[in-house]
KETIFI-19501 format. One record per residue (C-alpha): residue number from 1; x, y, z. Coordinates in Angstrom, 3 decimals, m for minus. Layout:
BEGIN
+-----+----------+----------+----------+
| num |        X |        Y |        Z |
+-----+----------+----------+----------+
| NUM |        X |        Y |        Z |
...
+-----+----------+----------+----------+
REM end
This chain:
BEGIN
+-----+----------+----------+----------+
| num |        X |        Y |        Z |
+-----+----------+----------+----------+
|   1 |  m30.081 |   m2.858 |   15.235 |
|   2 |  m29.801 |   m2.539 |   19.199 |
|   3 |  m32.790 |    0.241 |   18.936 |
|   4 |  m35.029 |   m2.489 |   17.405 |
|   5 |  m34.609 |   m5.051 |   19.811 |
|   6 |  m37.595 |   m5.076 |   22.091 |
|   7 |  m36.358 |   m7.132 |   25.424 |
|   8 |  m34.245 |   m4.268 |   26.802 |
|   9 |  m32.291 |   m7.197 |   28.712 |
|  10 |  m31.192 |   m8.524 |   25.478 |
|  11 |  m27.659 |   m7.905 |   24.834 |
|  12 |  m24.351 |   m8.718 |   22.823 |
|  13 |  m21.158 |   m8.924 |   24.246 |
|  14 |  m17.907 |   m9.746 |   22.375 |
|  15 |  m15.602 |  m12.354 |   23.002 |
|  16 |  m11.749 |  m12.775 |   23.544 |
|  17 |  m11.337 |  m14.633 |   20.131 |
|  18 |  m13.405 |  m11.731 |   18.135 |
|  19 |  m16.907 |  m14.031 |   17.826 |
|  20 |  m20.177 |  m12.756 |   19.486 |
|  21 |  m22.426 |  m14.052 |   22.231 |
|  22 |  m25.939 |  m13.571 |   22.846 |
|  23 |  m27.924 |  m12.437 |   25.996 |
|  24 |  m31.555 |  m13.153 |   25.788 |
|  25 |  m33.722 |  m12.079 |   28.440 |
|  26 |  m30.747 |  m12.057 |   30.320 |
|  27 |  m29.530 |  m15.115 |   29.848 |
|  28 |  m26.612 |  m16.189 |   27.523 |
|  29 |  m27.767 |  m18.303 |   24.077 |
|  30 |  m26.257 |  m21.854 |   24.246 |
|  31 |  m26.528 |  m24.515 |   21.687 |
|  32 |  m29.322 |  m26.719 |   21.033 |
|  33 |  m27.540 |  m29.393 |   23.343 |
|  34 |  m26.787 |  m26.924 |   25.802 |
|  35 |  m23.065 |  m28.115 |   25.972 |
|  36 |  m21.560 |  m25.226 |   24.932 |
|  37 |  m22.335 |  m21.201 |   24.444 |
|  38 |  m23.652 |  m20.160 |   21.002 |
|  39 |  m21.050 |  m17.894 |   19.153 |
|  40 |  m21.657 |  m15.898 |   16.198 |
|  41 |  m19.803 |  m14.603 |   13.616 |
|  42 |  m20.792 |  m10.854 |   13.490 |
|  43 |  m22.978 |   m8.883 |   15.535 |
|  44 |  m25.061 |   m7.723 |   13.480 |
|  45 |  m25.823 |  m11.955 |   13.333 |
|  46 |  m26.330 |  m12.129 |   17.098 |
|  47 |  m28.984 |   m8.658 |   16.998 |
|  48 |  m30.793 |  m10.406 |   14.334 |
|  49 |  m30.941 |  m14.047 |   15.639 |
|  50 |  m32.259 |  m12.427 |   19.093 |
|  51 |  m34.893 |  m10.057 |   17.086 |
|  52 |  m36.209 |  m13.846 |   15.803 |
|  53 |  m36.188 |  m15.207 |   19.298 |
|  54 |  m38.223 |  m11.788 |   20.180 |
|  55 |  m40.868 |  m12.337 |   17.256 |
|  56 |  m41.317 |  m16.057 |   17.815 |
|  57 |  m41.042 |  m16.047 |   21.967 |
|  58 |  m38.547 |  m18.356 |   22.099 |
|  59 |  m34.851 |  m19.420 |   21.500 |
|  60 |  m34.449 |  m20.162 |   17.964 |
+-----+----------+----------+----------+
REM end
């Protein structure tokens, strides 16, 4: 999945509790309220939400 991401600075880093965050353009994923970082379950889940941010231009 990493090899079809097209933002080079897009990235996914693992947590301390096991979930996933999000780097997009360089810049970690939060919620839509912005209150809090965006965790996901798998990585695979965090590749494929950022590919969508990468089709569409913009956070999901």
């Amino acid at each position: 999945m990493p090899n079809e991401i097209k933002n080079p600075s897009n990235k996914v880093e693992r947590s301390y509790e096991g979930k996933y965050y999000a780097f997009w353009r360089g810049h970690i994923v939060y919620e839509h309220q912005k209150t809090r970082v965006r965790r996901f379950e798998t990585e695979r889940d965090a590749w494929e939400y950022l590919a969508l941010c990468d089709t569409l231009g913009k956070l999901a």
